[in-house]
Every structure is written in C-alpha cells, then in structure tokens.
PyMOL Python script that loads the backbone (N, CA, C, O; Angstrom):
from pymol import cmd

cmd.read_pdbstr("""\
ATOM      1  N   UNK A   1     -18.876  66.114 199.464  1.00  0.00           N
ATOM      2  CA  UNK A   1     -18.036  66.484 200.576  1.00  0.00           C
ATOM      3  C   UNK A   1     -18.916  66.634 201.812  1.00  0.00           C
ATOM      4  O   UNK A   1     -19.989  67.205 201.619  1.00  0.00           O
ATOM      5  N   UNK A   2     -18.625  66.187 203.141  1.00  0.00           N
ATOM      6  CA  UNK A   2     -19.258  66.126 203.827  1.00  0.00           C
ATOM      7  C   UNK A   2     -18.161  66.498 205.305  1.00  0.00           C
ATOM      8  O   UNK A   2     -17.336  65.671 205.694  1.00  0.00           O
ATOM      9  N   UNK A   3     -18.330  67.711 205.907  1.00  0.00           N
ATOM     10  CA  UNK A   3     -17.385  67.824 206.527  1.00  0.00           C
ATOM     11  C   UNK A   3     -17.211  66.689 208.126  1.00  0.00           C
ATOM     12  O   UNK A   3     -16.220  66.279 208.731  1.00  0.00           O
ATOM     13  N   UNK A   4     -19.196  66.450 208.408  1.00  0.00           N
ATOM     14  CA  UNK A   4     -18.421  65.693 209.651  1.00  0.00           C
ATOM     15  C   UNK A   4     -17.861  64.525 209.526  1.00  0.00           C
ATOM     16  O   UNK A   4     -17.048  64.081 210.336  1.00  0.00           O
ATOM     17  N   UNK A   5     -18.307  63.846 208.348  1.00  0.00           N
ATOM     18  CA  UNK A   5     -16.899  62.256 207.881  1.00  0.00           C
ATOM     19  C   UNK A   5     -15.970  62.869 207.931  1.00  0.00           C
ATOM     20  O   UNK A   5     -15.291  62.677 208.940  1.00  0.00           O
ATOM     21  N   UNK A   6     -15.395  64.003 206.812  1.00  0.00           N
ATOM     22  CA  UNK A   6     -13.948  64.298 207.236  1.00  0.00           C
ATOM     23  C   UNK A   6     -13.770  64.654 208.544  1.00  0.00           C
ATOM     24  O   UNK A   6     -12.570  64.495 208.767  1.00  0.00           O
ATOM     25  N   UNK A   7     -14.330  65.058 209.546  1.00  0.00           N
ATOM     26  CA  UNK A   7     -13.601  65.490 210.603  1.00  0.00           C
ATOM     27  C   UNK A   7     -13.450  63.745 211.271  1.00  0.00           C
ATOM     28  O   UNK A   7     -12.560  63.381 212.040  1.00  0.00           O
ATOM     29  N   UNK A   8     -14.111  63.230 210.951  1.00  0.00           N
ATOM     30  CA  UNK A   8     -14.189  61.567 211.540  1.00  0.00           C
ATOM     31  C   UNK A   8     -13.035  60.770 211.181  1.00  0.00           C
ATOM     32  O   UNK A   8     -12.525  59.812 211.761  1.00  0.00           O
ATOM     33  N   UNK A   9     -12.636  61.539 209.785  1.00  0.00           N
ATOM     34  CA  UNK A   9     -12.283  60.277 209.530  1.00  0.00           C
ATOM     35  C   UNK A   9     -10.158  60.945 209.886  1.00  0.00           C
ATOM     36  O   UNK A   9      -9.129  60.277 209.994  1.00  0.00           O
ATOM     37  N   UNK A  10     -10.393  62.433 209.948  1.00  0.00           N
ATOM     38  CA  UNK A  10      -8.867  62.698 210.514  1.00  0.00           C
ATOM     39  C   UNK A  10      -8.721  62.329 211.598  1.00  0.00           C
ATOM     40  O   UNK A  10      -7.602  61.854 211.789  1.00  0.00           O
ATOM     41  N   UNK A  11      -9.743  62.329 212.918  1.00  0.00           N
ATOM     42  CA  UNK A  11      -9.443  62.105 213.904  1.00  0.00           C
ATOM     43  C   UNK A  11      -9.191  60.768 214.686  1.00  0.00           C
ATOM     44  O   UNK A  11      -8.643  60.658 215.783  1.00  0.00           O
ATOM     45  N   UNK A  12      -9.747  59.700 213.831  1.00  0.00           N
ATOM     46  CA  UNK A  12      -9.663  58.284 213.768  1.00  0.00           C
ATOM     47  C   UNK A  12      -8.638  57.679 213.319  1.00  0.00           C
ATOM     48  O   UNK A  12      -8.312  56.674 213.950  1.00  0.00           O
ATOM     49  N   UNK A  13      -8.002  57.969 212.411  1.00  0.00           N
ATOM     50  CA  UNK A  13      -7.137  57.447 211.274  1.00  0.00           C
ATOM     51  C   UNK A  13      -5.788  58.385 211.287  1.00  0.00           C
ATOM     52  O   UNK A  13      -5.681  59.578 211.571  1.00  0.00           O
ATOM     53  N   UNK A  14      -4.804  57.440 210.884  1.00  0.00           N
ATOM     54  CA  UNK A  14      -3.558  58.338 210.693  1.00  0.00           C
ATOM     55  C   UNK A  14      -3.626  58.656 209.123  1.00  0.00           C
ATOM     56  O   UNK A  14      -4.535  58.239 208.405  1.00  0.00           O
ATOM     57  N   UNK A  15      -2.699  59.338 208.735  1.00  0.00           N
ATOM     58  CA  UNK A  15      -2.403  60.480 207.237  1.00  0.00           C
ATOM     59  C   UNK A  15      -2.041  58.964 207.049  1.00  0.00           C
ATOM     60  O   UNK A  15      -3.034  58.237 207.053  1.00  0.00           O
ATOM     61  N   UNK A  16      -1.017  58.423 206.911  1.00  0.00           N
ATOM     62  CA  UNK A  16      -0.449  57.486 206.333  1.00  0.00           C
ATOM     63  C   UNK A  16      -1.603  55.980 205.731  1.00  0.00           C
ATOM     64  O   UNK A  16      -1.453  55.147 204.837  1.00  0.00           O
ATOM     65  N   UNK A  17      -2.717  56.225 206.756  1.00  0.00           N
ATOM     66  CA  UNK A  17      -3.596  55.197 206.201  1.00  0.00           C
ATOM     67  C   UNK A  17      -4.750  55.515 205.345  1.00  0.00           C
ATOM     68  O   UNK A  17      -5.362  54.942 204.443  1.00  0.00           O
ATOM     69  N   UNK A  18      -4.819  56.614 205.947  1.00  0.00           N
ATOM     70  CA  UNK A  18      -5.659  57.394 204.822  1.00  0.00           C
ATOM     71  C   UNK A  18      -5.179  58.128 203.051  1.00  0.00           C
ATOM     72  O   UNK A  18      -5.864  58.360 202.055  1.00  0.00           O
ATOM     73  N   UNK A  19      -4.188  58.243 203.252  1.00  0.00           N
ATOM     74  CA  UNK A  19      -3.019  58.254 201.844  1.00  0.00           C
ATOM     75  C   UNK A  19      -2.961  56.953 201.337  1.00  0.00           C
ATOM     76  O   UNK A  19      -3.067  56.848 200.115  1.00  0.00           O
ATOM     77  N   UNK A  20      -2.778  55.668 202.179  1.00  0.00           N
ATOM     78  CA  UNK A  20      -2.804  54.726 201.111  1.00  0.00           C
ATOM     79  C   UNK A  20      -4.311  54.255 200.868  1.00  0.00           C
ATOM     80  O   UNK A  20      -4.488  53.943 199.691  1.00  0.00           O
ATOM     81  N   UNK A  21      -5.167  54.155 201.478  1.00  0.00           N
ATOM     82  CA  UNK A  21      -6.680  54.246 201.149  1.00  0.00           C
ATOM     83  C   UNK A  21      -6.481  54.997 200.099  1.00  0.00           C
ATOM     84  O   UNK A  21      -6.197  54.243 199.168  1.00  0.00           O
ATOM     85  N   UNK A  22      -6.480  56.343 199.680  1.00  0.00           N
ATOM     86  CA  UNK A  22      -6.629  57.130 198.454  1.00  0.00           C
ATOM     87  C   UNK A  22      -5.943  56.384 197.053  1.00  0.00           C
ATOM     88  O   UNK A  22      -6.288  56.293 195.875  1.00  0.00           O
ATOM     89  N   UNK A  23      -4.800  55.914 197.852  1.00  0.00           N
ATOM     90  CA  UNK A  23      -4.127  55.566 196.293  1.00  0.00           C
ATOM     91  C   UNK A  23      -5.015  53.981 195.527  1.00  0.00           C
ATOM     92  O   UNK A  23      -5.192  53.790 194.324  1.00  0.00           O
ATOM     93  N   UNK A  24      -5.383  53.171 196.532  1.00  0.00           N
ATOM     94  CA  UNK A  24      -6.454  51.948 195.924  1.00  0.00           C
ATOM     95  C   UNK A  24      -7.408  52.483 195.791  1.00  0.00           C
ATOM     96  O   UNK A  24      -8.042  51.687 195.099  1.00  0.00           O
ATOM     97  N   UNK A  25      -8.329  53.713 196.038  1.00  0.00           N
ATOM     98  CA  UNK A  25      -9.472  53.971 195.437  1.00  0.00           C
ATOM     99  C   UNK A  25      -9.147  54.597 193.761  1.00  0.00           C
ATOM    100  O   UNK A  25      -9.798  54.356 192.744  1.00  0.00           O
ATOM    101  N   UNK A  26      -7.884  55.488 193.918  1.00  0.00           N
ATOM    102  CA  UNK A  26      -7.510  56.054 192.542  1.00  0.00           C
ATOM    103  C   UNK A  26      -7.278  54.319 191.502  1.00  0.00           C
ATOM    104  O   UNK A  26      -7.742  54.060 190.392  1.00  0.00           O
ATOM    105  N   UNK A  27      -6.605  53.632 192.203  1.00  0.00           N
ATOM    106  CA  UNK A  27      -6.221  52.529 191.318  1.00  0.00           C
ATOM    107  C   UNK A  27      -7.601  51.837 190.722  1.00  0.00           C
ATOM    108  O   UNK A  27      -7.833  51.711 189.520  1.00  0.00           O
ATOM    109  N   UNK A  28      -8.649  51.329 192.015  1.00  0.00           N
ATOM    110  CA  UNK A  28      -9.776  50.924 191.095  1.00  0.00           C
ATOM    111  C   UNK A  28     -10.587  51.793 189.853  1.00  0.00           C
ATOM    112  O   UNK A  28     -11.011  51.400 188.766  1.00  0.00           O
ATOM    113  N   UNK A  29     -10.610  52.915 190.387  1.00  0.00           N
ATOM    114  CA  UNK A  29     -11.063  54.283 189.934  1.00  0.00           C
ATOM    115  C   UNK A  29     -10.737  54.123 187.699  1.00  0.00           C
ATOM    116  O   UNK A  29     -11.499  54.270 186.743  1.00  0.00           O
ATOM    117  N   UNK A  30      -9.190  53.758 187.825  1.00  0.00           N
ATOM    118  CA  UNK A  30      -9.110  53.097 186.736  1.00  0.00           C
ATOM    119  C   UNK A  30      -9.032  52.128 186.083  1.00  0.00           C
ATOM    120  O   UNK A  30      -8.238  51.887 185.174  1.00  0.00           O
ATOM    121  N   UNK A  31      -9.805  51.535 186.477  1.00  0.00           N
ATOM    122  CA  UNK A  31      -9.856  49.751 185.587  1.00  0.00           C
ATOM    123  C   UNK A  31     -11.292  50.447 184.341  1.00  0.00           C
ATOM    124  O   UNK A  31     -11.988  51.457 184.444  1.00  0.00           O
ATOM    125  N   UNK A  32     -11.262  49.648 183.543  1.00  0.00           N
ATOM    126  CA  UNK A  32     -12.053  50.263 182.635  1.00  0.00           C
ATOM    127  C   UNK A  32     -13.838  49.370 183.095  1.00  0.00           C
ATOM    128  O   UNK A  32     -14.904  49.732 182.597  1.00  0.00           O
ATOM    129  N   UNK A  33     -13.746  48.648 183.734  1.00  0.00           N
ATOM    130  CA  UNK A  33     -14.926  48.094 183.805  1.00  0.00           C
ATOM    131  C   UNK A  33     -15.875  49.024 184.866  1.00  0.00           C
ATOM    132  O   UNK A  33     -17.070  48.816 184.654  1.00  0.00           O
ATOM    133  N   UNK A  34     -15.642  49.936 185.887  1.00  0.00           N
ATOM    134  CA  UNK A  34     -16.052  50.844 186.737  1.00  0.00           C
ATOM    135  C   UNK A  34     -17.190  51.411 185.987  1.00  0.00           C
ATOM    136  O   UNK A  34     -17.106  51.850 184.841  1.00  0.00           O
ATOM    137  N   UNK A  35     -18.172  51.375 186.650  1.00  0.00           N
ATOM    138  CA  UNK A  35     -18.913  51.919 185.979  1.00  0.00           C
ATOM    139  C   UNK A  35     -19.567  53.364 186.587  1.00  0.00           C
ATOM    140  O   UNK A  35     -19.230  53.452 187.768  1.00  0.00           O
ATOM    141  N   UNK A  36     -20.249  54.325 186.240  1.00  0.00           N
ATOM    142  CA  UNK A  36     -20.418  55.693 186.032  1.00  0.00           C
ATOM    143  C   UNK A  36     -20.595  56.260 187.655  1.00  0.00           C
ATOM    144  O   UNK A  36     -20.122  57.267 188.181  1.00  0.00           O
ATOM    145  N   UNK A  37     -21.406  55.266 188.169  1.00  0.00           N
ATOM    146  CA  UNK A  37     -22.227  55.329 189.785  1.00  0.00           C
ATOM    147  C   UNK A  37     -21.336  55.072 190.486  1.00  0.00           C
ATOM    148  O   UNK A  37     -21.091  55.909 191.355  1.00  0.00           O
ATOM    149  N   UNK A  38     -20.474  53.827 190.425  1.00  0.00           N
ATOM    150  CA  UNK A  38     -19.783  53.481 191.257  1.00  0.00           C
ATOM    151  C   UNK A  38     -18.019  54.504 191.381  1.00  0.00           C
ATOM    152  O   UNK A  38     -17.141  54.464 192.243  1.00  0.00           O
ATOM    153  N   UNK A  39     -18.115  55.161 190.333  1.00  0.00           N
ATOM    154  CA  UNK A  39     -17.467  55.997 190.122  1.00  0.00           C
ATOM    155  C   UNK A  39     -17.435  57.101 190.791  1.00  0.00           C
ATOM    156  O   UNK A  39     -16.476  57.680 191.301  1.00  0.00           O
ATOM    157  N   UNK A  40     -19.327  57.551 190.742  1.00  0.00           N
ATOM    158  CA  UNK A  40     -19.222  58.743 191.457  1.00  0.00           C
ATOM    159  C   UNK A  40     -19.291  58.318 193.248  1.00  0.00           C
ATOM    160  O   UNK A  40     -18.746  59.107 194.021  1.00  0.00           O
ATOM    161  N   UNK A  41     -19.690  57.588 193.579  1.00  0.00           N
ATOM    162  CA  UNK A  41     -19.649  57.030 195.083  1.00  0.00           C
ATOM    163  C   UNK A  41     -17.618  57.063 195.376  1.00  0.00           C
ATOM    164  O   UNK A  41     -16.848  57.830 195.953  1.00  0.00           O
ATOM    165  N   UNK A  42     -17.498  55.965 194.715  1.00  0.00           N
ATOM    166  CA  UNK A  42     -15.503  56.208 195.126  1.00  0.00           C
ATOM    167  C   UNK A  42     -15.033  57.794 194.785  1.00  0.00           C
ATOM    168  O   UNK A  42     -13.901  58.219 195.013  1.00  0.00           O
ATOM    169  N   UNK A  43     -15.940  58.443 194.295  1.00  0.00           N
ATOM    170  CA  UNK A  43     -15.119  60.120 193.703  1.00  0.00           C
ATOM    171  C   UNK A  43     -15.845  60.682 195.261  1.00  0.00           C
ATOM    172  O   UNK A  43     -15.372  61.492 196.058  1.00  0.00           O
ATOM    173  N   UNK A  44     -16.783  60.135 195.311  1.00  0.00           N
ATOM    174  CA  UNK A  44     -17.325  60.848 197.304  1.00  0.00           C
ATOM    175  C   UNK A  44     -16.650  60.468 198.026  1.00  0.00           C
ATOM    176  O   UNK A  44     -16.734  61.070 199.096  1.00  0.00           O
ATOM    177  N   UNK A  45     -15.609  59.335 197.988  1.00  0.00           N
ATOM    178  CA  UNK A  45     -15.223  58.427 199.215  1.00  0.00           C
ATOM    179  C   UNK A  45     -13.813  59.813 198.894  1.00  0.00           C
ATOM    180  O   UNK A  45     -13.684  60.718 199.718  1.00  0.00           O
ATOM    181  N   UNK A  46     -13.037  59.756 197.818  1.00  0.00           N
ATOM    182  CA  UNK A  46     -11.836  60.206 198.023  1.00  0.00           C
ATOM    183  C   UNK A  46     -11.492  61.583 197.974  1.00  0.00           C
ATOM    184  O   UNK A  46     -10.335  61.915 198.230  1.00  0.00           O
ATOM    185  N   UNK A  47     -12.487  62.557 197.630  1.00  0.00           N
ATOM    186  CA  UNK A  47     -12.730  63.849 198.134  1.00  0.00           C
ATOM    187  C   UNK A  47     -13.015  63.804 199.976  1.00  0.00           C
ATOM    188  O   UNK A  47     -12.387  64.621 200.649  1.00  0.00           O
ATOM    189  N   UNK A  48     -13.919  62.874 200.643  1.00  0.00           N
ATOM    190  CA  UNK A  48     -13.699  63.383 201.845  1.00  0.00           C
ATOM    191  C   UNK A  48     -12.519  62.915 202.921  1.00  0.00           C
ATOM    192  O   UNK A  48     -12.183  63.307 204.038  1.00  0.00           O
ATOM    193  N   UNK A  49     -12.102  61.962 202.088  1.00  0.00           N
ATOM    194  CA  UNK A  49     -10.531  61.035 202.366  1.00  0.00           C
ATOM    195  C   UNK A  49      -9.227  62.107 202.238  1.00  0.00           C
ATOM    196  O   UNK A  49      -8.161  62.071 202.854  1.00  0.00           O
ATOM    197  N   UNK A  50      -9.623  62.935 201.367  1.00  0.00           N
ATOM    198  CA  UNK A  50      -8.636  63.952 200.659  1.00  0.00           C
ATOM    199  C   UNK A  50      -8.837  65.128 201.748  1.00  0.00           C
ATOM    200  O   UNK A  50      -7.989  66.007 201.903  1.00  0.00           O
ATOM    201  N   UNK A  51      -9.843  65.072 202.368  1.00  0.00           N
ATOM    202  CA  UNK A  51     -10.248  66.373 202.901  1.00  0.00           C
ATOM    203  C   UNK A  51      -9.657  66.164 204.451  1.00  0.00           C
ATOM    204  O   UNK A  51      -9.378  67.150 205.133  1.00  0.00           O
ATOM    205  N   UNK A  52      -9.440  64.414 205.093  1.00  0.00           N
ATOM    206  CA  UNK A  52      -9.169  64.555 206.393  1.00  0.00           C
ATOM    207  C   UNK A  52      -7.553  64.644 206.297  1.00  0.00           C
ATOM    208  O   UNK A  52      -6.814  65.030 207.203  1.00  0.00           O
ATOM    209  N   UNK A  53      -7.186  64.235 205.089  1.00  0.00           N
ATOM    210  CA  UNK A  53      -5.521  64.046 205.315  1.00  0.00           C
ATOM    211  C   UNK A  53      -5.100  65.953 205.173  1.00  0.00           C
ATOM    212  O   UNK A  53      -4.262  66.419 205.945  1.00  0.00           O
ATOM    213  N   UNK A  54      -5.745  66.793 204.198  1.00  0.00           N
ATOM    214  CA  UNK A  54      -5.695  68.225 204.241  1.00  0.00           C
ATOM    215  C   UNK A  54      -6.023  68.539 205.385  1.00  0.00           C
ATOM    216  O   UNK A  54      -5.172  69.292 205.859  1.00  0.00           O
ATOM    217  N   UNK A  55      -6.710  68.367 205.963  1.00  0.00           N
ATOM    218  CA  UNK A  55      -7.258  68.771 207.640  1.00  0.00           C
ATOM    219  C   UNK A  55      -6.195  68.304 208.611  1.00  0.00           C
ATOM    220  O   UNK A  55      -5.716  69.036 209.477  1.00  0.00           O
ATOM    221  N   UNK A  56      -5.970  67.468 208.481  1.00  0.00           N
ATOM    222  CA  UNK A  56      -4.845  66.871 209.387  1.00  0.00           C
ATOM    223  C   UNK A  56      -3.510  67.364 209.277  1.00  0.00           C
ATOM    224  O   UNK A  56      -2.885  67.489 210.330  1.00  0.00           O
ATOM    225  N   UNK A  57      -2.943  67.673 208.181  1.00  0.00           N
ATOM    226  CA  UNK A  57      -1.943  68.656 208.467  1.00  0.00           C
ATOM    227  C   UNK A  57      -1.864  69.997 208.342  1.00  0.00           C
ATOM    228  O   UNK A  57      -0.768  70.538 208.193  1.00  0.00           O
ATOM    229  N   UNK A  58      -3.117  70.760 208.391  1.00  0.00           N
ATOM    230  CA  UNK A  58      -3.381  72.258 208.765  1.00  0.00           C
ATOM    231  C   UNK A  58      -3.477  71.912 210.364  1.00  0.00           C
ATOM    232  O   UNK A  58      -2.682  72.478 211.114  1.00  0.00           O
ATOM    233  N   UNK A  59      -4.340  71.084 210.845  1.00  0.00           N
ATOM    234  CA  UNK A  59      -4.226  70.512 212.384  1.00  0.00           C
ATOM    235  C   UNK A  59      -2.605  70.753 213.112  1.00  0.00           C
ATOM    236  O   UNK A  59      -2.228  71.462 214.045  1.00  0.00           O
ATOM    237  N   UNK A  60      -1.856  69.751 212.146  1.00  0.00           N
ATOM    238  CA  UNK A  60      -0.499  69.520 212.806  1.00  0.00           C
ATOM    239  C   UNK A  60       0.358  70.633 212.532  1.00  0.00           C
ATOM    240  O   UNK A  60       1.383  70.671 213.213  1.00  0.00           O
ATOM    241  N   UNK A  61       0.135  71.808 211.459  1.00  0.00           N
ATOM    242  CA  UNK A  61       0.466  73.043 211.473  1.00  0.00           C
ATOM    243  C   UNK A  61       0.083  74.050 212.527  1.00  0.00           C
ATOM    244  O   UNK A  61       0.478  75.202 212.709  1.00  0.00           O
ATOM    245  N   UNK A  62      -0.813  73.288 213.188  1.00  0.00           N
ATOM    246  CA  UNK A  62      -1.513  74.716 214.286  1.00  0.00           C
ATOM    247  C   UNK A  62      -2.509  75.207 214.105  1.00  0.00           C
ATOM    248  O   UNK A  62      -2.896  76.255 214.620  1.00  0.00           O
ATOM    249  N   UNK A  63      -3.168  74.434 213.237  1.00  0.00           N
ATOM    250  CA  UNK A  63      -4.363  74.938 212.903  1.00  0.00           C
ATOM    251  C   UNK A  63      -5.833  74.593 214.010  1.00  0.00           C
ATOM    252  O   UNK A  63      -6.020  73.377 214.040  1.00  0.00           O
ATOM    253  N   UNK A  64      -6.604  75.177 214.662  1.00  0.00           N
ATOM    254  CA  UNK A  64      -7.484  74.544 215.049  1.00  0.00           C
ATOM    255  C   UNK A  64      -8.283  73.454 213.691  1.00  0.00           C
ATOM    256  O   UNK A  64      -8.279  73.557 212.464  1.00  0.00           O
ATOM    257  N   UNK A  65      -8.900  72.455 214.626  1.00  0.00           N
ATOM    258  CA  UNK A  65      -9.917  71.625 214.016  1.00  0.00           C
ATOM    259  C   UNK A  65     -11.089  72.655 212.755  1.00  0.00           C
ATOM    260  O   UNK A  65     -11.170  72.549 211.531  1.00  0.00           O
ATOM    261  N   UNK A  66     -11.728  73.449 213.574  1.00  0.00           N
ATOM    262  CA  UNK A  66     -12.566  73.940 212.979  1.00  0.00           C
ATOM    263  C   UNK A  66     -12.016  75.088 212.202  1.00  0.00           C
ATOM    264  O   UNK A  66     -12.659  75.500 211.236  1.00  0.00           O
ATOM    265  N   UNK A  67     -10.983  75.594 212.507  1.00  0.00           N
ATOM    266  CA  UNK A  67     -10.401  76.245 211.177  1.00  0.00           C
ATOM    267  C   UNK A  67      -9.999  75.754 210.347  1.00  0.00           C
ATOM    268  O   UNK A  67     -10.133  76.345 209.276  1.00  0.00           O
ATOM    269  N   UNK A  68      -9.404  74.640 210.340  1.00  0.00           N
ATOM    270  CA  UNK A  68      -9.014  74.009 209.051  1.00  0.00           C
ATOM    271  C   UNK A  68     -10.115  73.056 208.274  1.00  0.00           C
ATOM    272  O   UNK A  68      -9.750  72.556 207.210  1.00  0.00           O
ATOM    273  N   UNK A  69     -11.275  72.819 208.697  1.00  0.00           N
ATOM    274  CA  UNK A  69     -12.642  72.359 208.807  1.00  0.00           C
ATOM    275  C   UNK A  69     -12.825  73.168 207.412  1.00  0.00           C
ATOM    276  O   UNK A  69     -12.727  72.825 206.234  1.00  0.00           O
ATOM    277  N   UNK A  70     -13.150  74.454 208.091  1.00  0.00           N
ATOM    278  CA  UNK A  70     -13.647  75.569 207.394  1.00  0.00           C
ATOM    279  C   UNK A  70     -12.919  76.188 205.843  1.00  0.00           C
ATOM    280  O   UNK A  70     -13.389  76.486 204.745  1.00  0.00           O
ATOM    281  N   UNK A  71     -11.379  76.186 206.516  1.00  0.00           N
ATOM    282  CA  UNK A  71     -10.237  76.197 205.093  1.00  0.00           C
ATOM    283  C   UNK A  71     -10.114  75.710 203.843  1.00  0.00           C
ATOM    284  O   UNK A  71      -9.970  76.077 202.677  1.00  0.00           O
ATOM    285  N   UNK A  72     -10.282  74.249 204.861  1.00  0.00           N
ATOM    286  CA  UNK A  72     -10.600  73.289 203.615  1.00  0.00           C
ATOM    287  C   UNK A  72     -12.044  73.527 202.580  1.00  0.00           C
ATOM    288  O   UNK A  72     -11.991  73.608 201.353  1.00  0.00           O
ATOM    289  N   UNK A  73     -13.115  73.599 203.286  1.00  0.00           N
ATOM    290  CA  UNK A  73     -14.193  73.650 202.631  1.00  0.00           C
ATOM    291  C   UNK A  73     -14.472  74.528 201.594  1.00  0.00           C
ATOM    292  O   UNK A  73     -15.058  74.336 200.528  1.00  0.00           O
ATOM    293  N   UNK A  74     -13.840  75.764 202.182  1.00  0.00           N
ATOM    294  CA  UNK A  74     -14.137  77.087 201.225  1.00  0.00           C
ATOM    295  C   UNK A  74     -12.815  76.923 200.339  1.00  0.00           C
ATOM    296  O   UNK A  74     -12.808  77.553 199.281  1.00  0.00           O
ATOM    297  N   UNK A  75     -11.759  76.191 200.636  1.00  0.00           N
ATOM    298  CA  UNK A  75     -10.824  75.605 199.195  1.00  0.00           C
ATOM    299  C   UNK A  75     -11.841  74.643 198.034  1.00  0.00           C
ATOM    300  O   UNK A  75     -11.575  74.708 196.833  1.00  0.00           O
ATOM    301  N   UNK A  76     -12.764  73.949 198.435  1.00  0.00           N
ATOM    302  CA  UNK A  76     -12.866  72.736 197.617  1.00  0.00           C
ATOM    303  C   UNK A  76     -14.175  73.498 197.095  1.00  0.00           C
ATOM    304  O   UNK A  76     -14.525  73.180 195.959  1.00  0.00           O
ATOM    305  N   UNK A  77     -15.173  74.736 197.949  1.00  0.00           N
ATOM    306  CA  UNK A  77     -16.317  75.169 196.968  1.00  0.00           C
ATOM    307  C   UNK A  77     -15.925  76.638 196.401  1.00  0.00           C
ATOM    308  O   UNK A  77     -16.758  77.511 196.159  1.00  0.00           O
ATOM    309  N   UNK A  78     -14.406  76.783 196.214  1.00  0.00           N
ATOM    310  CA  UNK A  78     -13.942  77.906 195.723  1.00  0.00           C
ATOM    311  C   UNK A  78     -13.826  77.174 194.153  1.00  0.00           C
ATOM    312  O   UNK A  78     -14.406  77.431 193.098  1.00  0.00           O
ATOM    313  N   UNK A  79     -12.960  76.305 194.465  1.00  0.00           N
ATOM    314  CA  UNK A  79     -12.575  75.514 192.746  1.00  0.00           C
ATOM    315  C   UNK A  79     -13.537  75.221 192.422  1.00  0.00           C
ATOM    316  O   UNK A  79     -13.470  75.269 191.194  1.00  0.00           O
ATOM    317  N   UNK A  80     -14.932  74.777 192.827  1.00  0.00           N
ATOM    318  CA  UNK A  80     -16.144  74.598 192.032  1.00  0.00           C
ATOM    319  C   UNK A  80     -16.872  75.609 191.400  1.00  0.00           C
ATOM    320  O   UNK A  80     -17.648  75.591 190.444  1.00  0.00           O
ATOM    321  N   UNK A  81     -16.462  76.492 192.129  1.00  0.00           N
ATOM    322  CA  UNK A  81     -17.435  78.077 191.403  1.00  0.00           C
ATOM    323  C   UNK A  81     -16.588  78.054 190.317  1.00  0.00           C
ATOM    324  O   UNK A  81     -17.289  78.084 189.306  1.00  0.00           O
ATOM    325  N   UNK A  82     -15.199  78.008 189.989  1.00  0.00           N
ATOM    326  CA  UNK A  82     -14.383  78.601 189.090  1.00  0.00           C
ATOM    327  C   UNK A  82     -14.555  78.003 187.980  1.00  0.00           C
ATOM    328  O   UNK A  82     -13.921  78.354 186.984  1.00  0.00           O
TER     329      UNK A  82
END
""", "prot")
cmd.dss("prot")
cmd.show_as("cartoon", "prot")
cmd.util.cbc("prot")
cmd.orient("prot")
C-alpha cells in the first residue's frame, strides 16, 4: 500500500474506471497459470486501486483528501495487526 499512488490514482481516474480495472486484475488473479510474484505485484496493484476508489468516496462524502488518506490507511494496517 502506498498512499501517494492512491492519492494519484483517485485524483486522476474516475471510481467507475478504477472498479473495472479491479475486476480484470481479480479475473487474471485467477487463471491457474499466475504465478506466486506476479501475484503478489497484481495483489499491490489492487490494494492501492482499492484504496483510491475507498478514498474517493469518503472524498465525495465530505471527507477531506487527507482525512480519508489517513482513514483508509489505519483501516487496511488495523486488519493486518488482527
């Protein structure tokens, strides 16, 4: 996770293109020939893909940028401690 791609990549991109980006990375994600690396590189691509479309509608809720920056982050290294 890398927050300034996600902030790059909400502010560049609409939800709608970035949602269907997610769903062809999930689709290659399962073909059985994928192998372990390339796995974990597309699992980096769609965690911070995941992180601008979450950012983007805490944004369009009212959220400042950097609060929902921050929201998000301490959501995604909360579930890792657990």
């Amino acid at each position: 996770m890398k927050l300034p791609i996600i902030k790059h990549l909400q502010k560049n991109n609409e939800a709608e293109k970035l949602e269907n980006t997610l769903e062809v990375l999930e689709s290659f994600c399962e073909h059985r020939s994928v192998k372990d690396n390339e796995m974990d590189v597309v699992g980096e691509l769609i965690t911070n893909i995941a992180g601008a479309v979450e950012m983007d509608k805490m944004v369009k809720d009212g959220m400042s940028e950097k609060d929902a920056a921050n929201t998000f982050a301490k959501r995604v290294l909360g579930s890792i401690d657990q």
